[in-house]
ROTISE-178015 format. One record per residue (C-alpha): residue in one letter; x, y, z. Coordinates in Angstrom, 3 decimals. Each point is the difference from the previous one (the first is absolute). Example, Ala and Ser with C-alpha at 12.3 -4.5 7.8 and 13.67 -1.06 7.14 Angstrom:
BEGIN
<atom r="a" px="12.300" py="-4.500" pz="7.800"/>
<atom r="s" px="1.370" py="3.440" pz="-0.660"/>
//
This chain:
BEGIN
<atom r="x" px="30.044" py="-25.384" pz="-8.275"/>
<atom r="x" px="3.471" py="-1.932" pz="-0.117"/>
<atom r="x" px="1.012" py="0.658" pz="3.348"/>
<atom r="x" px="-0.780" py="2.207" pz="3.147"/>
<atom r="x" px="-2.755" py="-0.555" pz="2.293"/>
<atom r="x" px="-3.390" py="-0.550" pz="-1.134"/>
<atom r="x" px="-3.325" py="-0.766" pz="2.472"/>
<atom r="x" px="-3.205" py="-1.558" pz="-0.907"/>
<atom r="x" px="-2.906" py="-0.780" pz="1.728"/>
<atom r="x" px="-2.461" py="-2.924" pz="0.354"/>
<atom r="x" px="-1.522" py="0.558" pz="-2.989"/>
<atom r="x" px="3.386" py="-0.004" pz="-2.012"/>
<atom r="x" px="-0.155" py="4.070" pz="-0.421"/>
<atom r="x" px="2.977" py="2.054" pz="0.307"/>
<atom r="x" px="-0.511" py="2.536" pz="2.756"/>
<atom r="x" px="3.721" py="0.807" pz="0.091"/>
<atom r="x" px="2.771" py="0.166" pz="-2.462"/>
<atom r="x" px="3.709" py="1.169" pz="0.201"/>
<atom r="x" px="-0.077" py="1.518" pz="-3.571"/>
<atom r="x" px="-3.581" py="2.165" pz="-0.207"/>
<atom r="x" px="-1.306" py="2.164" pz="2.385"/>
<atom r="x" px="-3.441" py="-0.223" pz="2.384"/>
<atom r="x" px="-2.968" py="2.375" pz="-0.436"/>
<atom r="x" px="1.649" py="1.491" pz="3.639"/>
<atom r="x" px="-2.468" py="2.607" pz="1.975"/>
<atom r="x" px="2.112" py="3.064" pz="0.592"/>
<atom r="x" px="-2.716" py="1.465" pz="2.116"/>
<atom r="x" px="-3.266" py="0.023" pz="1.659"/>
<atom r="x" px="-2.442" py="2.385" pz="1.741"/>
<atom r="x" px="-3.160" py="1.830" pz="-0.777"/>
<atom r="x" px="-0.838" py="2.802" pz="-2.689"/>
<atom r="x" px="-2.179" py="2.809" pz="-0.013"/>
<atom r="x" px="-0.583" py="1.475" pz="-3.743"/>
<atom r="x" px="4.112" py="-1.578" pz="-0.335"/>
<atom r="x" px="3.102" py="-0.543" pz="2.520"/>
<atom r="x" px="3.497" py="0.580" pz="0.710"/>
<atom r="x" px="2.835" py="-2.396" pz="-0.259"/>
<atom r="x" px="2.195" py="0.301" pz="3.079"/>
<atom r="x" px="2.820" py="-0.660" pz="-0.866"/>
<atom r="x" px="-0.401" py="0.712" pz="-3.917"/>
<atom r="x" px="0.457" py="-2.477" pz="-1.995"/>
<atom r="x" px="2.871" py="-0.676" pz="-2.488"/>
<atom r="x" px="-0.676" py="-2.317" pz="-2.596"/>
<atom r="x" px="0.528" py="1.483" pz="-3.346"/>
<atom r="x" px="-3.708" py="-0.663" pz="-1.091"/>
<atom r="x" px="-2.764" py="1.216" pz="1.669"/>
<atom r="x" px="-1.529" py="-2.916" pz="2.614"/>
<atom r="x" px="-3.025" py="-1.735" pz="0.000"/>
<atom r="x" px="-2.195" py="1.562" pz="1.890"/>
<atom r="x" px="-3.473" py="-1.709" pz="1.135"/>
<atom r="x" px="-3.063" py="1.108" pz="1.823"/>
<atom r="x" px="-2.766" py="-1.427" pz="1.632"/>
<atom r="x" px="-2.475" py="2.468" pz="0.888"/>
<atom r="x" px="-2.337" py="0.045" pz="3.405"/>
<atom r="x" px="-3.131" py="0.744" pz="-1.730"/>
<atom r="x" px="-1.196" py="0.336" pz="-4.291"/>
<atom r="x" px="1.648" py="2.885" pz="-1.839"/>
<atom r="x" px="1.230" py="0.600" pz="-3.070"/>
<atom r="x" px="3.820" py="0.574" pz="-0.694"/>
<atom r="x" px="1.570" py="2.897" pz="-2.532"/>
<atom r="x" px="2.937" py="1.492" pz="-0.855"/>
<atom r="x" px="2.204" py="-2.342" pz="1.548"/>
<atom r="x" px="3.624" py="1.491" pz="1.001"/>
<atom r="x" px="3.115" py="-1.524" pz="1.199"/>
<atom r="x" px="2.389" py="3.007" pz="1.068"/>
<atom r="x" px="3.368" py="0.790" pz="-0.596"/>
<atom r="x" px="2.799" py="-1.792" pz="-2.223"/>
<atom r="x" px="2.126" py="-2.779" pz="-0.924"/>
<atom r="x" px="2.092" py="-1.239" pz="3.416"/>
<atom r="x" px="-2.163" py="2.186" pz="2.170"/>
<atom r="x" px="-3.652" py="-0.382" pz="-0.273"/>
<atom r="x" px="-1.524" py="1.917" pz="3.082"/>
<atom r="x" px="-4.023" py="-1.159" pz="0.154"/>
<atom r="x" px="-3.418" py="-0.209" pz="-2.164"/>
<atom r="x" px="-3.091" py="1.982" pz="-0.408"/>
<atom r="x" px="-3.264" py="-0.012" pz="-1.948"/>
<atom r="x" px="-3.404" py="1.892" pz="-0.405"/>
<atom r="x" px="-2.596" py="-2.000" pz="2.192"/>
<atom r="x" px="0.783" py="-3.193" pz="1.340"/>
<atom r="x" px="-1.048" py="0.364" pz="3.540"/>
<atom r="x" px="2.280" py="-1.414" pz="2.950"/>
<atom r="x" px="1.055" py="-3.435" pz="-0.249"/>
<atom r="x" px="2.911" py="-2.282" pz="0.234"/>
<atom r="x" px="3.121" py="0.014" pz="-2.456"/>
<atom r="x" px="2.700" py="-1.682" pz="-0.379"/>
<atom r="x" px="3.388" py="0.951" pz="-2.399"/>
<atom r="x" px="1.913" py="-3.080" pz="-1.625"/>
<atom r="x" px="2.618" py="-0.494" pz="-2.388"/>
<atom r="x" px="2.667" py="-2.610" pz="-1.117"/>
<atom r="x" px="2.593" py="1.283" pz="2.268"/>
<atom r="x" px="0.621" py="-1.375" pz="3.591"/>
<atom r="x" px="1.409" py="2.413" pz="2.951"/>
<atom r="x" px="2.368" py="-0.882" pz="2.767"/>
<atom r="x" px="-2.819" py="0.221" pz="2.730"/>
<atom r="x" px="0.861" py="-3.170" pz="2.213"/>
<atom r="x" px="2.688" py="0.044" pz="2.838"/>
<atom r="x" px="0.539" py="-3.630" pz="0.168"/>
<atom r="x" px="-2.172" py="-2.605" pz="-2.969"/>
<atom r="x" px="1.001" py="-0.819" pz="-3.421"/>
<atom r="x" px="0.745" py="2.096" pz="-3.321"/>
<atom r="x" px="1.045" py="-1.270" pz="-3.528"/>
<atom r="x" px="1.738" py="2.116" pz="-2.403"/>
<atom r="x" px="0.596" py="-0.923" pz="-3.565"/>
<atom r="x" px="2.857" py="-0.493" pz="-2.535"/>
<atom r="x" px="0.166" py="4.078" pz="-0.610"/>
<atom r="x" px="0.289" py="0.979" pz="4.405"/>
<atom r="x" px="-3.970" py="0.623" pz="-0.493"/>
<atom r="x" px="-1.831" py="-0.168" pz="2.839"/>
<atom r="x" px="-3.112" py="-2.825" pz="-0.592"/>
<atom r="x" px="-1.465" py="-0.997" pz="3.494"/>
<atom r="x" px="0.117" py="1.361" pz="3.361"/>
<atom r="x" px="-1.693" py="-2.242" pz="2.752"/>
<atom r="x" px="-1.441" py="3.182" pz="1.967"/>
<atom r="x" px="-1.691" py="1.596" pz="-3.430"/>
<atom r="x" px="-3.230" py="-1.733" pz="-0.574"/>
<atom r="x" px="-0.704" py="-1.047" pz="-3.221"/>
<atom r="x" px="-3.483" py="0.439" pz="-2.308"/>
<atom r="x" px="-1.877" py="-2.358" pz="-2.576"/>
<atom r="x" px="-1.603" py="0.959" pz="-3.414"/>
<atom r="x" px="-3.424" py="-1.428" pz="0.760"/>
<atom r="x" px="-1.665" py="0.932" pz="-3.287"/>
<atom r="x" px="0.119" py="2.103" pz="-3.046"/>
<atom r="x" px="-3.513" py="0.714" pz="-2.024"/>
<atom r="x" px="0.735" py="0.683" pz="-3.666"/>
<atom r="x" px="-3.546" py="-0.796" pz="-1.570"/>
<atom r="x" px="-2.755" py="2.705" pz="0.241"/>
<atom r="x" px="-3.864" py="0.138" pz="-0.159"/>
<atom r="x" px="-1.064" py="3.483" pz="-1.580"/>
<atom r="x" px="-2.706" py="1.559" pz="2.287"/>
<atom r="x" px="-0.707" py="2.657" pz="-2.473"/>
<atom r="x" px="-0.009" py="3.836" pz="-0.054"/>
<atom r="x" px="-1.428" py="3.205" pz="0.975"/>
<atom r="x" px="0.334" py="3.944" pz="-0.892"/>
<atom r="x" px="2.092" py="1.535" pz="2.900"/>
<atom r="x" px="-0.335" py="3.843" pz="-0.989"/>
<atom r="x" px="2.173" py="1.857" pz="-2.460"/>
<atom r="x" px="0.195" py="-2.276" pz="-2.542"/>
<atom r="x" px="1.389" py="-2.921" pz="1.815"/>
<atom r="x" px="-1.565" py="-3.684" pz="0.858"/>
<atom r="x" px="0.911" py="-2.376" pz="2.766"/>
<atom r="x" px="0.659" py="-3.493" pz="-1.446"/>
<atom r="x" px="0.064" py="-2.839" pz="2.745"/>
<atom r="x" px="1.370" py="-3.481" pz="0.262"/>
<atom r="x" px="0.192" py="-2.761" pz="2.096"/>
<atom r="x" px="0.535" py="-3.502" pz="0.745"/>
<atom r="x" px="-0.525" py="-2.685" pz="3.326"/>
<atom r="x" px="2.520" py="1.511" pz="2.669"/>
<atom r="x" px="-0.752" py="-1.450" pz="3.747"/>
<atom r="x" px="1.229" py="2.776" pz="2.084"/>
<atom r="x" px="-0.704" py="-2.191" pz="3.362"/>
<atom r="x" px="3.257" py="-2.098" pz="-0.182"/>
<atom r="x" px="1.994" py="2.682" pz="1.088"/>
<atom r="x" px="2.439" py="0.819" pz="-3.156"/>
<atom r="x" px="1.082" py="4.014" pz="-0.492"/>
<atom r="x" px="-0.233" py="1.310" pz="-3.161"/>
<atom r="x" px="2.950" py="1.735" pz="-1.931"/>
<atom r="x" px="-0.646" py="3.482" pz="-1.175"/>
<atom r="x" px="3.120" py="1.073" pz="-1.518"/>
<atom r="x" px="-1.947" py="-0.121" pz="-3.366"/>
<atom r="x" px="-3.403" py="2.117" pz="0.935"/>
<atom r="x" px="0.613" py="3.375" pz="-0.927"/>
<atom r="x" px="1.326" py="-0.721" pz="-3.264"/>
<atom r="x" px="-0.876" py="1.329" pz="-3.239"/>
<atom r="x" px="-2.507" py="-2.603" pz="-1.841"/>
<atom r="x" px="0.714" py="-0.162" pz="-3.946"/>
<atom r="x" px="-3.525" py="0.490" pz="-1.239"/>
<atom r="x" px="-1.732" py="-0.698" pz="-3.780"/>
<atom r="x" px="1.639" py="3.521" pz="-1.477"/>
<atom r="x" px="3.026" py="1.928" pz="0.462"/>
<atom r="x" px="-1.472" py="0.992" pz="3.636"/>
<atom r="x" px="0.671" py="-1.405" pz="2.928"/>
<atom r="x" px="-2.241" py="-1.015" pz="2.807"/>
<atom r="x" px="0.168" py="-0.495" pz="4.195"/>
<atom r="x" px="0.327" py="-2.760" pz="1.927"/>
<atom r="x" px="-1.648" py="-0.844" pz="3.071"/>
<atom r="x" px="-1.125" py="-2.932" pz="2.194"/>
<atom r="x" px="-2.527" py="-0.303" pz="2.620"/>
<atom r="x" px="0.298" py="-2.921" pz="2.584"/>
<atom r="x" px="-3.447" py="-1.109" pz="1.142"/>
<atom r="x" px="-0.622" py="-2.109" pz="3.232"/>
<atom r="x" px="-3.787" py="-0.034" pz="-0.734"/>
<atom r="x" px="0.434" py="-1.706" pz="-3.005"/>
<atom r="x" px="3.168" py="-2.049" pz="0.016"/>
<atom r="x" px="1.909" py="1.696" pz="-2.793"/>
<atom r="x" px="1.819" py="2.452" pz="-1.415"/>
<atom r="x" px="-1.016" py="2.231" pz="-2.638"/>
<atom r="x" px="2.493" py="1.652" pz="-1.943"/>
<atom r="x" px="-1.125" py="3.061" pz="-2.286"/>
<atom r="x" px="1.138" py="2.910" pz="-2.464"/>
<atom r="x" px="-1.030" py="3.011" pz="-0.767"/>
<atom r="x" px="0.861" py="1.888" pz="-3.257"/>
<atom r="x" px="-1.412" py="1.512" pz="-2.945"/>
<atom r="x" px="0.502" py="-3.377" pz="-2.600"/>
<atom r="x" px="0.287" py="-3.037" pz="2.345"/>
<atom r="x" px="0.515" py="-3.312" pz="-1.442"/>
<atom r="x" px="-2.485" py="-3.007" pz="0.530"/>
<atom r="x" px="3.300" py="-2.005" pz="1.138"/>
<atom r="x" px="1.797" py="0.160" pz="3.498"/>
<atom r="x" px="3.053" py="-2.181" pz="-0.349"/>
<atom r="x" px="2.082" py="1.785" pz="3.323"/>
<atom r="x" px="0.172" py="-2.934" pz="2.428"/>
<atom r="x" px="-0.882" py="0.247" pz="3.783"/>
<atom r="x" px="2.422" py="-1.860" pz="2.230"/>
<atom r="x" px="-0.429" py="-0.785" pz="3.952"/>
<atom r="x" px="2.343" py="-1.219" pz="2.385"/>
<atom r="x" px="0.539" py="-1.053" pz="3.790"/>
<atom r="x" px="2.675" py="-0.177" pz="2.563"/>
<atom r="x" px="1.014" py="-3.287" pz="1.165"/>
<atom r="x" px="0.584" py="-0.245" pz="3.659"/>
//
């Protein structure tokens, strides 16, 4: 940047930046099959919302309700309770007394009472587990690829419940299962004509304190 305020940190990273916005938390709580958000949100996008579940399950048609400038909570099929947290790239005026940076445009960038979260990893490359016949025609193809789930990252499910583009005009499923017992995630389709390839990336996050 040519001028405004700009912070680093020992490590010569910039954690905070007078021209781009912070992965901000917008809230915080626990879900049961999905969540309210109280008050709604109002970015124009949908947020990021990511879960970490109590116990293995497997996630499916992921949800995030209502519309651009009012987005009112999330739900999916399975799942299990857990924690969740909502994020975007859009501060709030939380804080009574702190900090706050805006930028050149009256944008709101940082607010000291709005905690902030970190991209901890995204996994783009996929071992094929194979298939298997799932009734009425369809198969189950699985993937996966090393995931620790003990370090405590959330995983973003805005993109389970999507339609899958599969090896014909059909489409396929998506799902993902988290697994404690064996350290991984496994996400999987099910359709009629599934490709051997899975190229939709998982991404995990955390809240920095």
């Amino acid at each position: 940047m040519s001028y405004g305020l700009e912070f680093t940190n020992n490590n010569n990273v910039v954690t905070l930046d007078s021209e781009f916005s912070r992965l901000v938390v917008l809230q915080s709580g626990r879900y049961a099959g999905g969540a309210g958000f109280s008050p709604a949100v109002t970015t124009q996008e949908p947020p990021l919302v990511f879960v970490r579940p109590d116990a293995s399950t497997t996630f499916q048609y992921a949800t995030i309700s209502g519309g651009p400038g009012n987005w009112t909570g999330f739900s999916f099929v399975g799942g299990g309770g857990g924690k969740f947290f909502c994020a975007a790239f859009q501060s709030r005026e939380v804080a009574t007394y702190g900090f706050r940076i805006w930028d050149g445009n009256s944008k709101l960038l940082f607010d000291s009472g709005t905690p902030c979260a970190q991209f901890t990893r995204t996994i783009t490359n996929w071992t094929y587990l194979g298939s298997s016949t799932v009734g009425q025609g369809q198969r189950r193809s699985n993937w996966t690829a090393y995931s620790p789930l003990d370090t405590g990252d959330y995983m973003l499910i805005n993109t389970i419940g999507m339609d899958v583009g599969s090896s014909s005009t059909t489409y396929a499923k998506l799902y993902c299962t988290w697994e404690y017992e064996n350290n991984r995630v496994v996400p999987f389709i099910v359709g009629v004509s599934n490709s051997l390839s899975f190229y939709i990336p998982i991404v995990f996050a955390k809240p920095i304190s």
